[in-house]
C-alpha positions in Angstrom: 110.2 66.8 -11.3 110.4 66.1 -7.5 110.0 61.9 -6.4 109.8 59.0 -8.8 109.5 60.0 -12.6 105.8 59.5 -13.8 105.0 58.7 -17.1 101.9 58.6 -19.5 101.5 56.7 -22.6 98.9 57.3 -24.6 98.1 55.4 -28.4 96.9 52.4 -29.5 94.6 51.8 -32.7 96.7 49.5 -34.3 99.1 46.7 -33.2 102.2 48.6 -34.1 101.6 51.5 -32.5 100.1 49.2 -29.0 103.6 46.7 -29.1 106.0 49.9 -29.2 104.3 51.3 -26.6 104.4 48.1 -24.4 107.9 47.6 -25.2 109.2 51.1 -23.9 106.9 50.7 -20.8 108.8 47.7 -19.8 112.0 49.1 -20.5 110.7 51.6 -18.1 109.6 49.7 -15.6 112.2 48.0 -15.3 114.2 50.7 -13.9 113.5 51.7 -10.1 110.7 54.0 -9.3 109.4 54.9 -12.3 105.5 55.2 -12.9 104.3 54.0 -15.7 100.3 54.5 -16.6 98.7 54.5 -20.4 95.8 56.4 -21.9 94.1 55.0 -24.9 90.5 53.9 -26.0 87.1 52.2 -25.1 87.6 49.2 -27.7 91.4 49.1 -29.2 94.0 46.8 -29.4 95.3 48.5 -26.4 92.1 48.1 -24.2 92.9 44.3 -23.9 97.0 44.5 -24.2 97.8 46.9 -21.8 95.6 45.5 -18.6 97.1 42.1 -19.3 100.5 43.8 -18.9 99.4 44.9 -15.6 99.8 48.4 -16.6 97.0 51.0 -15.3 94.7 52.0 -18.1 92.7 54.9 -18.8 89.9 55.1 -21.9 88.9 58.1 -23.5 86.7 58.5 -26.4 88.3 58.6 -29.6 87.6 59.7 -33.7 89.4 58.8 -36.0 91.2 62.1 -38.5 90.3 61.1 -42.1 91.4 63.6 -45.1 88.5 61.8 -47.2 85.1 62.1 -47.0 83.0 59.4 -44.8 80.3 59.5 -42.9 82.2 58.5 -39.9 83.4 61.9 -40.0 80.7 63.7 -38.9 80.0 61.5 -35.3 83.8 61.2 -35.5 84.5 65.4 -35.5 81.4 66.4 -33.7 81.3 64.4 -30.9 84.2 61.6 -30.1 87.0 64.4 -31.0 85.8 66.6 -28.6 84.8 64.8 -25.8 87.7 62.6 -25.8 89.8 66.1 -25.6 87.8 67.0 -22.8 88.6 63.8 -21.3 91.8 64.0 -21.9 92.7 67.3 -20.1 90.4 66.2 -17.2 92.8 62.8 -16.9 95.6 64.8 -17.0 95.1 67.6 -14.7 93.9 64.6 -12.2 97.0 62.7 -13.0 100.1 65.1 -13.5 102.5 62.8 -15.4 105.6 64.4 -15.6 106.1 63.1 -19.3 103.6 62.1 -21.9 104.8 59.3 -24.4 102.8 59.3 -27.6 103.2 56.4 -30.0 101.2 58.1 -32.7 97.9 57.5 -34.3 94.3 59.0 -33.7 94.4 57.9 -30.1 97.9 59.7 -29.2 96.4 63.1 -30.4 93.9 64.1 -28.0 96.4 63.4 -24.8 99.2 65.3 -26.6 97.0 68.2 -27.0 95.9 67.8 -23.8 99.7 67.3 -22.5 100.2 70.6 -24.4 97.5 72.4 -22.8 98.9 71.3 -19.4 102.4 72.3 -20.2 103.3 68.8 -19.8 106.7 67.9 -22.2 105.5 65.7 -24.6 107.6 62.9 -26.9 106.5 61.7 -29.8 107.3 58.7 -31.7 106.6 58.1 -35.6 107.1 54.3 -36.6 106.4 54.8 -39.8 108.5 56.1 -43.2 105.9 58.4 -43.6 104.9 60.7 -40.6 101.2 60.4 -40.1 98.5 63.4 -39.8 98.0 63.1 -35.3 102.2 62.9 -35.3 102.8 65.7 -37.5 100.4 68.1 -35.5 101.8 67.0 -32.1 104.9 67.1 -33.9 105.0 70.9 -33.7 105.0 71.3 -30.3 106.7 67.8 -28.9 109.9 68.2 -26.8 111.3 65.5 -28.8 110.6 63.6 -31.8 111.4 60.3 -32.4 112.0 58.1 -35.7 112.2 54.7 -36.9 113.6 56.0 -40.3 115.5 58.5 -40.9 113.2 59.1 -44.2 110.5 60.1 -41.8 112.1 63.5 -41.1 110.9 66.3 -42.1 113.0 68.4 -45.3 114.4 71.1 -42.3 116.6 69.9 -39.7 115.6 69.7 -36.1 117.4 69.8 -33.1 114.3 68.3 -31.9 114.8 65.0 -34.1 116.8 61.8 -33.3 116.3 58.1 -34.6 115.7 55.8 -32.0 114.3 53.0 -34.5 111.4 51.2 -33.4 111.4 48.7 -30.6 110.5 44.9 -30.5 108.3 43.6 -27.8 110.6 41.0 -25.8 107.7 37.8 -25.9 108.2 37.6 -29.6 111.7 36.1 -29.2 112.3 33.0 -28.0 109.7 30.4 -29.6 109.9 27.2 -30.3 109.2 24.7 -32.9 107.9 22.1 -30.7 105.4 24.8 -29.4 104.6 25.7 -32.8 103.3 22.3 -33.7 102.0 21.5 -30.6 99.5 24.8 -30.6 98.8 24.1 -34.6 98.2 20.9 -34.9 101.5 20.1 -37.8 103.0 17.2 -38.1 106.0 16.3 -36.1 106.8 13.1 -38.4 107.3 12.6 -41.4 107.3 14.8 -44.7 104.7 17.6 -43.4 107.1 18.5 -40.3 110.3 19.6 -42.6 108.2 21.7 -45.1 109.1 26.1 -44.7 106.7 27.3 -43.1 105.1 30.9 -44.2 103.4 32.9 -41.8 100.4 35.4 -43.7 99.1 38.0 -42.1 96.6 41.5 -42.9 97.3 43.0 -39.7 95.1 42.7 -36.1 91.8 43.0 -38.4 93.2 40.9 -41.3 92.7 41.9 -44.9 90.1 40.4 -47.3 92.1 40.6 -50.2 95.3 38.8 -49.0 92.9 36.1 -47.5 91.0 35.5 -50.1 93.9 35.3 -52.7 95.7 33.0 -50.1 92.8 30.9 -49.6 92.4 30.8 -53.8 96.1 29.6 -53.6 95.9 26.8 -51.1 95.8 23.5 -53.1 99.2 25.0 -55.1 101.0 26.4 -51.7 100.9 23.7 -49.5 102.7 20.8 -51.1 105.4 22.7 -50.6 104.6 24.9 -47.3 102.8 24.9 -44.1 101.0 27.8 -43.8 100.0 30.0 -40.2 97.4 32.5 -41.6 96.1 35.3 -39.3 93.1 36.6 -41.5 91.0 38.6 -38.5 87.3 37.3 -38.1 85.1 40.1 -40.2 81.4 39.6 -40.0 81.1 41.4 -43.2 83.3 39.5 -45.5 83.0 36.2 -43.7 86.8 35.2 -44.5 87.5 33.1 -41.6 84.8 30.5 -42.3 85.3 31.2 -45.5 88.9 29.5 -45.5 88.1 27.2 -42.3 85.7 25.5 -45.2 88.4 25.9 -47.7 90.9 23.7 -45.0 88.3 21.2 -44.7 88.0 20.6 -47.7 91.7 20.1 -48.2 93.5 16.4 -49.3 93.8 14.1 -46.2 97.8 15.1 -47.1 97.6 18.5 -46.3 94.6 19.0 -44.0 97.1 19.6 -41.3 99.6 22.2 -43.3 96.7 24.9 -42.6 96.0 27.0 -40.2 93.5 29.6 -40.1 93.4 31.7 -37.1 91.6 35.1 -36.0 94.4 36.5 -34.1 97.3 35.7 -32.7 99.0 36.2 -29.1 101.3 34.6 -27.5 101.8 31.9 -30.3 103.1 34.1 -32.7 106.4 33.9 -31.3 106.8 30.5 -31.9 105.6 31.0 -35.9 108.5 34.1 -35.6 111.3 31.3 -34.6 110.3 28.8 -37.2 109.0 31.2 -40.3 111.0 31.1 -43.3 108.5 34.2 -44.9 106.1 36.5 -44.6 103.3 37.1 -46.5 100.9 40.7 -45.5 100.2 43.9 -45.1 103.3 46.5 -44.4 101.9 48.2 -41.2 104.2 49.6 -39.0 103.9 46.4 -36.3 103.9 43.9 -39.4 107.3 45.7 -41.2 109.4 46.3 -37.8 109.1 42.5 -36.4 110.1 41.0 -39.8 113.2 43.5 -39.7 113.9 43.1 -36.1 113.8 39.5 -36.7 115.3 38.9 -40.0 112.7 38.1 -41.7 111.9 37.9 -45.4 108.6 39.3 -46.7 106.2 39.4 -49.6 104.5 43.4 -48.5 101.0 43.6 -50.3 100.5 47.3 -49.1 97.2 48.5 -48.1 96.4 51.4 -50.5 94.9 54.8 -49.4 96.3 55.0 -45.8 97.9 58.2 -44.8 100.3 59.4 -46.9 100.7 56.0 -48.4 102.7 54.8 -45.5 102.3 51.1 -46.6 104.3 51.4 -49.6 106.8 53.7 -48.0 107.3 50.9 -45.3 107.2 48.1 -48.1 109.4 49.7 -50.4 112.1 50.9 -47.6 112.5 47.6 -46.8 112.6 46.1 -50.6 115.3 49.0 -51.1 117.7 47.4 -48.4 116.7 43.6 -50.1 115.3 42.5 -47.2 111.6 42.3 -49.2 109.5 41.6 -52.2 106.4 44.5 -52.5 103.6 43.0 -54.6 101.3 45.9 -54.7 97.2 45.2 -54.4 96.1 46.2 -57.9 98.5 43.0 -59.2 97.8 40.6 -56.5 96.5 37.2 -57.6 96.2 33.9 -56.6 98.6 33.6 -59.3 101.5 35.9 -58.7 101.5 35.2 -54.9 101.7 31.5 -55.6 104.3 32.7 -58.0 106.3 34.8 -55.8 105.8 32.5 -52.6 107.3 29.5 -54.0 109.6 31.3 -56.2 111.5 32.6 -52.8 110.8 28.9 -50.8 112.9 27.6 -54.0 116.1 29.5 -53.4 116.7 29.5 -49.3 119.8 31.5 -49.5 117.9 33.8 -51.1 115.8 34.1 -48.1 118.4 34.2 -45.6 120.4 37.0 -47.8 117.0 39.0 -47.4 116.8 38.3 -43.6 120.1 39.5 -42.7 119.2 42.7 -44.9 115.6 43.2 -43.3 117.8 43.7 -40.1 119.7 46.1 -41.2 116.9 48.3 -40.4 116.4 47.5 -36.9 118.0 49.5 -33.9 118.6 46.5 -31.7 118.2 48.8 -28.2 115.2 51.2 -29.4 113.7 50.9 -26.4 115.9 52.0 -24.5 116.7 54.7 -26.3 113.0 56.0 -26.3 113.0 55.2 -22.4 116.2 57.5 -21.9 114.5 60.2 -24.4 111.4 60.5 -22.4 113.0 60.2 -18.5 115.7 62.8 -20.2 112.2 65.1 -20.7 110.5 64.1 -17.2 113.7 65.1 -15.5 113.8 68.5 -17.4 
């Protein structure tokens, strides 16, 4: 390497893979000199996140790997595969990073092969228990791999492997209670301001079955919660209207307790300071903050992803106590209005789990994963 280090990042997809990406970029930016640039697709997560971090983006087309049958596959393997490879190796024989960081997931695979093809060292970072299908083929050839878990590695040991755990974007700490009820609408007064609040959530897209059963559950959950529920906005299952009619129609009493939202940004740090639980999905983005944070969950996995890497998330964490998993096939209004209030019953309960969830968070992951990858460029 001869001048300032440059390096790539290339993922996105999802919000976990997007957040650990943005965290180690600012952990590299921070030091002097080094160039810090991001490949990732047309219409992600990342499309949006990354500009507004004023980090230069590049889009490439992208297919998602699926080990089932779908039609997708066919447009997927045919064409977006292969052209965003071809775009790929263009972009970096125009850029010549001197490192490629790649947070896994669909969109990492392409540059990495690319980076491979190049001879450009590559990193690659699994957040999840499970390694997924675009880190375990990168994996082979990566100059370093990098864990959350130390359940992810492989059976054979690796000089190649090191745990870094799994960073925590810096804007989720530091929120405020007066900000949350400010941007929500609660009450500030009275009964409705000293009520836990429970934060749900199915991930960036939301999940039709947690909202639904939330939504069923309303009426029961909110005389004793305020609830922050980040359910996506599908056009095919209609949830958010669905359960902005359902608030409507709520008791004068607990109108303002609820509140639907689409997705969350910046706010959701303030929900972070205040939550006393989480309800969702156990993506890697969803399972990391609630550690990193100390936050007790209810994990409803999502069934069929790779390798099952929900429930491998979910029940690491219910392992260490820091979690309850209540897996899809049982969820009903029913048991999650009997496993929410159960836990908002016993608050030392909820603090015991909070202090365990973050037992499983490396407090400095970033900079580990920053030192890892300028310890490659400089090589």
């Amino acid at each position: 390497m001869t001048g300032a280090p440059f390096v790539l990042i290339a993922g996105g997809g999802t919000g976990g893979h997007t957040s650990a990406g943005l965290a180690v970029a600012a952990a590299l930016t921070a030091r002097p000199g080094v160039r810090v640039e991001w490949v990732g697709s047309h219409h992600g997560i990342e499309a949006r996140r990354v500009p507004e971090a004023d980090i230069p983006y590049h889009a490439i087309a992208t297919g998602k790997l699926r080990r089932y049958w779908a039609w997708r596959n066919v447009p997927d393997l045919t064409l977006r595969v292969p052209a965003g490879l071809l775009q790929a190796v263009a972009l970096l024989a125009r850029l010549r990073p001197d490192v490629l960081f790649a947070t896994g997931g669909f969109v990492s695979l392409p540059p990495a092969l690319a980076a491979r093809f190049l001879r450009i060292p590559v990193i690659v970072h699994e957040q999840t228990a499970v390694p997924g299908l675009a880190n375990r083929i990168a994996g082979r050839f990566a100059r370093r791999v990098a864990l959350t878990f130390p359940l992810a590695a492989p059976g054979r040991a690796s000089g190649r492997i090191v745990v870094t755990g799994n960073p925590l974007r810096p804007e989720l700490r530091g929120g405020s209670a007066e900000r949350l009820a400010h941007v929500f609408g609660f009450e500030t007064t009275g009964p409705g301001a000293t009520v836990p609040l429970v934060y749900v959530t199915g991930g960036s897209l939301g999940s039709h079955r947690i909202n639904r059963a939330v939504g069923a559950a309303l009426i029961e959950l909110l005389p004793h919660a305020r609830i922050v529920h980040q359910c996506g906005d599908s056009r095919v299952t209609g949830d958010l209207d669905w359960l902005e009619d359902r608030a409507h129609a709520l008791p004068a009493d607990l109108v303002r307790r609820y509140a639907p939202r689409a997705y969350l940004d910046a706010e959701l740090a303030h929900v972070y300071a205040v939550a006393s639980l989480v309800v969702g999905r156990s993506g890697a983005g969803t399972v990391n903050e609630c550690c990193h944070l100390g936050l007790p969950a209810v994990y409803v996995p999502l069934p069929g992803t790779s390798g099952d890497e929900q429930t491998a998330n979910a029940r690491l964490v219910e392992a260490a106590g820091g979690a309850v998993v209540l897996p899809q096939a049982a969820l009903t209004p029913e048991r999650l209005r009997d496993a929410v209030l159960g836990l908002l019953a016993d608050p030392a309960r909820l603090r015991e789990m909070g202090a365990r969830a973050r037992t499983l968070a490396v407090a400095d992951a970033e900079e580990r994963l920053a030192r890892l990858i300028l310890e490659a460029a400089d090589r």
